[in-house]
N, C-alpha and C positions, 0 to 999 in steps of 0.2 A: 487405818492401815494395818496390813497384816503385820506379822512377829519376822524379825529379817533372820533368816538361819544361817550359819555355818557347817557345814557338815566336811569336817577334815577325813576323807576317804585313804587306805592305806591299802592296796593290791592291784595286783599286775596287770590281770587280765578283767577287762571291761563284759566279758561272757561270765564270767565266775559268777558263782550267786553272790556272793559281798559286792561285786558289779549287777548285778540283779535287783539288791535289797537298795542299795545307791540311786537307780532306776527310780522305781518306784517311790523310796521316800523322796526326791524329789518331785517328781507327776505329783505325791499326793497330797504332799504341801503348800506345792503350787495353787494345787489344786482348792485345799485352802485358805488362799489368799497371801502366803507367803512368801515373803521374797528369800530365795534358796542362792548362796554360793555354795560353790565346791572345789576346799584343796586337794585336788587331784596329786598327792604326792608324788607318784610313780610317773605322771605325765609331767608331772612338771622335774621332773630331776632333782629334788629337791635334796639338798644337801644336807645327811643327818649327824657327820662330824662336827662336835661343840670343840673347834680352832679359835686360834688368834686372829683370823681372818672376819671373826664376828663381829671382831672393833673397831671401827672406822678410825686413822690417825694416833693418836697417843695413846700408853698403856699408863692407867694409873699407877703401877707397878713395874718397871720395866726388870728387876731384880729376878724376882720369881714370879711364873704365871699363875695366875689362881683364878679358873674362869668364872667361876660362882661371884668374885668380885670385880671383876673386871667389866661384864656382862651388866653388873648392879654399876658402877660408875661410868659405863658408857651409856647406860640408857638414861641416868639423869642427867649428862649432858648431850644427848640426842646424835652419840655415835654409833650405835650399831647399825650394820651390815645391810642393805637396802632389802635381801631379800625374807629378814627379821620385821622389819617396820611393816612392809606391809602385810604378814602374816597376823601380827601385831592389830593392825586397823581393820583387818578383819574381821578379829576378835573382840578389839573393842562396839565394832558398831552390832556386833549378832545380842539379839535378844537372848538366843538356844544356838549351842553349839552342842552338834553330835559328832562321834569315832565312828566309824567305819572300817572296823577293821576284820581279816583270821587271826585266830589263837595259834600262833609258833609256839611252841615249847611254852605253852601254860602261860604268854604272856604275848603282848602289841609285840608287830612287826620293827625291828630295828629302825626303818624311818620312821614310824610315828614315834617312837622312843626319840626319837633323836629331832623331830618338831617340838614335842613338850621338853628337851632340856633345852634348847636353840631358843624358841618363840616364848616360851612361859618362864621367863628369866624374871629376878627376884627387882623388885622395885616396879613391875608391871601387872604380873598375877600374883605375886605374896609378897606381905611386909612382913616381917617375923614377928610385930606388937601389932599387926591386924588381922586377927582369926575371925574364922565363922563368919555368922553374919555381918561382921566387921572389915572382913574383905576384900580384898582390890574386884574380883571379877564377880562382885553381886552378882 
């Protein structure tokens, strides 16, 4: 079987060439053999404010919010936010994930900035004692 991809897509308009180059690398991965999703950010409304709305019921801290840790104790007990998980099992099951994105201001469009702090929360894609090839996202 083919390589399952992800490709997290970041722009407005479907005629754009980043809507172009999206096109085509899907046809041409398909083409061979791969099985292609695509986060259509922009279609999907996708929400790129890192809130307390991320954590499903209890805050491990209810004192002060600190979402770096909040984020790391709700994912090991299997709180966060439904539309995190499944971004999440997207990522886990992709062989290759690709960006798809324009250069705003010399950097990713605010919602993909705001998928990688949302979705790539610490205890899912990085342990701070597993770098490199040691890795959460082999």
């Amino acid at each position: 079987p083919g390589k399952k991809v992800l490709i997290v897509y970041a722009h407005q308009e479907p005629k754009s060439f980043n809507g172009s180059l999206l096109k085509i690398a899907v046809e041409e991965l398909t083409k061979q053999g791969c099985s292609v999703k695509v986060s259509d950010l922009y279609a999907m409304q996708f929400e790129p404010r890192a809130t307390r709305n991320d954590i499903a019921g209890r805050l491990h801290n209810s004192e002060a919010f600190n979402y770096g840790v909040e984020t790391w104790e709700a994912y090991k007990r299997g709180a966060l936010s439904k539309d995190l998980v499944e971004e999440q099992k997207k990522v886990q099951e992709a062989d290759l994930l690709i960006f798809q994105f324009p250069l705003f201001w010399f950097n990713m469009p605010a919602i993909l900035k705001g998928w990688m702090d949302r979705v790539l929360v610490q205890g899912f894609a990085y342990d701070l004692s597993k770098a490199y090839d040691g890795g959460l996202l082999q």
